[in-house]
C-alpha positions as CSV (number, residue, x, y, z in Angstrom):
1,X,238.3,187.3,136.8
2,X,235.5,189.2,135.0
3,X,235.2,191.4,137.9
4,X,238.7,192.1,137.8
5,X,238.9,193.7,134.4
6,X,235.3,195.7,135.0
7,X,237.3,196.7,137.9
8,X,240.2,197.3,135.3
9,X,238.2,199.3,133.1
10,X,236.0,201.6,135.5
11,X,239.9,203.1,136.6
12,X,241.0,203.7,133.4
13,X,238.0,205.2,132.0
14,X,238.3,207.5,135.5
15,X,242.2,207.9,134.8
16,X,241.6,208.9,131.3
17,X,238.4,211.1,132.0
18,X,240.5,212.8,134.8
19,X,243.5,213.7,132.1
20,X,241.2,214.7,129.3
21,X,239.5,217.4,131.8
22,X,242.7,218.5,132.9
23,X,244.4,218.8,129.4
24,X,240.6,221.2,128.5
25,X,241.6,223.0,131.2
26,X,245.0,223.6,130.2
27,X,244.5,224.4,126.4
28,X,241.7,226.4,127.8
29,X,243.4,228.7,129.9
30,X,245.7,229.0,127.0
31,X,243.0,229.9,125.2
32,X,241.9,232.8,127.3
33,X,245.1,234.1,127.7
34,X,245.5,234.5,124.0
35,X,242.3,236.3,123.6
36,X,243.6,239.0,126.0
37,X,247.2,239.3,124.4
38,X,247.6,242.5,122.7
39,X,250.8,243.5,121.1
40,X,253.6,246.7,122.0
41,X,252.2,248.9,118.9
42,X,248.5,248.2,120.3
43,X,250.1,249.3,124.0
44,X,251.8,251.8,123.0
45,X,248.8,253.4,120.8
46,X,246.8,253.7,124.4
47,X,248.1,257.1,125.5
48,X,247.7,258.2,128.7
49,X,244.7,260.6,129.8
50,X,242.8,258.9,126.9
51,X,238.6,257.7,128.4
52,X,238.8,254.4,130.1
53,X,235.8,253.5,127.5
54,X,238.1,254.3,124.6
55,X,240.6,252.2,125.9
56,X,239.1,249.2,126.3
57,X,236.9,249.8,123.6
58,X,240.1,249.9,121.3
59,X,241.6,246.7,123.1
60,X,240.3,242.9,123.5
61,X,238.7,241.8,127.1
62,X,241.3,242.0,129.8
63,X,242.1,238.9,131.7
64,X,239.9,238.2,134.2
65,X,241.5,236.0,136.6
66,X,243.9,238.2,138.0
67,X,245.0,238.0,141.8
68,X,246.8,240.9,142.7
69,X,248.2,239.6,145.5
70,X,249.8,237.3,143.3
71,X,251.3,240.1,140.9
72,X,252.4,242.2,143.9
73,X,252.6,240.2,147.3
74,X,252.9,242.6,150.0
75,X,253.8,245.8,147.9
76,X,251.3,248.0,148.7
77,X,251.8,250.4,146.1
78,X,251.5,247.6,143.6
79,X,254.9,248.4,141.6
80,X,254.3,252.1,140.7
81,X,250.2,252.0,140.0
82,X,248.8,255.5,141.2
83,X,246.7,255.6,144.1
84,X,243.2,254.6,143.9
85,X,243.5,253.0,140.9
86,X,241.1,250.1,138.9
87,X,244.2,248.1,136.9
88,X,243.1,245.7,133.8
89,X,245.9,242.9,132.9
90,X,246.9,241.6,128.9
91,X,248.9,239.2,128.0
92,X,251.9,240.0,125.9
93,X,251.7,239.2,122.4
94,X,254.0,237.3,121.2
95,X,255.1,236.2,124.7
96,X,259.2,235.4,124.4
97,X,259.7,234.2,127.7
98,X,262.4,236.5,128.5
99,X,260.8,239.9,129.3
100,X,257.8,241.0,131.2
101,X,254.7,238.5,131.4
102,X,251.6,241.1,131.2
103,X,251.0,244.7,130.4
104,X,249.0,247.2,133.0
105,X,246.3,249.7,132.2
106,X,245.4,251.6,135.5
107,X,242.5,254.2,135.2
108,X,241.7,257.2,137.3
109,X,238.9,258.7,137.6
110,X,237.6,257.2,134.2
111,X,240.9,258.1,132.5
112,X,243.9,256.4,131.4
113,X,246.6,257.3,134.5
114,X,249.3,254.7,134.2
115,X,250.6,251.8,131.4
116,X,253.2,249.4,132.1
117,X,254.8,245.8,131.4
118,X,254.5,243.8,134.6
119,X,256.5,240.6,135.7
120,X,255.0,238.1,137.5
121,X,257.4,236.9,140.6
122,X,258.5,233.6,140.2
123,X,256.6,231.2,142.4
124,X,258.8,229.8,145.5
């Protein structure tokens, strides 16, 4: 019997060290998302043709984990961004749920070429 409930105690504590790491994780990721919202006046105070180090001086870190695959699939011109382009990702601040999910700086040639709200497809 004693062995029973060790055995009974070494799952939970697994089961419940498994669901603590992934709820970190979650809040987390939250976490970093929120750090790289910005709102629409701080988007639309980047103008375009404005240094890329003035930009992203003026703005928080960008998100880092961005798969553009993921944002774009097989669009190869990546919904409008101009050729040759480095894009940075933000989240939207205060995220609704019913509009676009990021906003898109793309620079050129160290300058500010193209800003826009991006939608991420939904996942099938």
């Amino acid at each position: 019997m004693r062995k029973v409930l060790i055995g009974i105690a070494v799952v939970l504590t697994v089961l419940c060290g498994g669901l603590g790491w992934v709820a970190y994780r979650w809040i987390d990721a939250g976490l970093d998302l929120s750090k790289a919202s910005i709102t629409r006046a701080e988007f639309d105070a980047q103008k375009e043709g404005t240094a890329q180090a003035q930009v992203l001086t003026a703005l928080p870190e960008p998100l880092a984990d961005i798969e553009e695959k993921d944002l774009y699939g097989d669009d190869s011109g990546r919904k409008g961004a101009p050729a040759g382009a480095t894009c940075v990702y933000y989240g939207i601040s205060p995220l609704t749920g019913d509009g676009p999910d990021l906003w898109r700086f793309c620079f050129v040639d160290g300058k500010l070429a193209e800003k826009s709200a991006v939608t991420i497809p939904a996942q099938r």
